[in-house]
C-alpha angles and dihedrals in degrees: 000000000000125000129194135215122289105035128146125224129198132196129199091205126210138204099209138054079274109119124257125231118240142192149188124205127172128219082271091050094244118153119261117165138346133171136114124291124200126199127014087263093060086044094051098046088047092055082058097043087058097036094227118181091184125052113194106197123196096205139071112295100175149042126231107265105270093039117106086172147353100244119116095220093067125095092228122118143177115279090220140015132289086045095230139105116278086229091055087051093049097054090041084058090053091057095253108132116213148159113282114230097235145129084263100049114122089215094065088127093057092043094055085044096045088058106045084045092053091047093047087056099045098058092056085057105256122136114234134194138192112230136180106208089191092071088048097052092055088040090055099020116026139217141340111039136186130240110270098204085068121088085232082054105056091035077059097047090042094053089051092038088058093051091059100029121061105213100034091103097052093055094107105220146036117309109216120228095254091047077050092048088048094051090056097049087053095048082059103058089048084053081049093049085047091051088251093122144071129214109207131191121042120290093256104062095027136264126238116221119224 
């Protein structure tokens, strides 16, 4: 397939072997490309493939100024109370739950990944931004919804997806929860580059665009 300049990617990142969703979108947001990528190489070598020039990552991609790591065992500790990202305070206050980037998180595997991810793709020269497609999903979408982990909650992320991403119908087959996911990050780079998005937080420890 053949991808021309400019095109977003997003990625719903894992910690673990588990796959990671992907997705293309082009400067239309039609629908280029979507499927599961393993390790950072593939992931790499994807991003060249498309040409991409911005990386939206659903995942963690800083730590809060004062922390050098998330192990316990470390000295480090948070420069101000509450101990969390600005950018994590300012999505909570908009009434958007997520996981807090601490020595206590339960994602510390996806965090450590997020950022050498992030590092390894800015030095090639690709702009990346941290997402949370959740926030997305109830700004475009509303409340309540359903679990996306459910067959009834795909079928309902897929049916609004398609409403906002040309392509998306024509794909052929099932999109799993975290393509779907990806599609949105993505989605949400393309509303940053209109203007249609906010990135909240500072620059050192990471904003989240939203």
């Amino acid at each position: 397939m053949t991808f021309s300049a400019p095109c977003y990617v997003g990625l719903d990142l894992t910690g673990s072997a588990r796959p990671s969703g992907y997705a293309v979108l082009d400067a239309r947001a039609a629908l280029l490309d979507a499927g599961l990528a393993g390790a950072d190489d593939e992931i790499a070598a994807l991003l060249e493939r498309t040409r991409a020039t911005v990386v939206a990552i659903d995942a963690p991609l800083g730590l809060p100024e004062g922390l050098c790591c998330l192990e316990a065992s470390c000295p480090c500790a948070p420069a101000r109370a509450p101990g969390i990202r600005e950018s994590e305070i300012a999505v909570r206050s908009l009434g958007y739950g997520l996981y807090h980037t601490t020595k206590r998180t339960i994602i510390r595997a996806m965090v450590y990944r997020g950022i050498a991810l992030r590092r390894r793709l800015e030095a090639r020269g690709l702009r990346v931004l941290e997402v949370y497609p959740y926030a997305t999903k109830v700004a475009l979408f509303g409340r309540p919804i359903p679990k996306k982990t459910t067959r009834a909650g795909a079928r309902w992320l897929r049916e609004r997806v398609e409403t906002l991403v040309p392509g998306v119908a024509a794909i052929g087959r099932d999109l799993t929860h975290d393509e779907l996911d990806a599609i949105i990050a993505a989605y949400t780079a393309l509303l940053h580059a209109r203007g249609e998005a906010v990135a909240l937080g500072n620059k050192s420890e990471g904003t989240i665009v939203v």
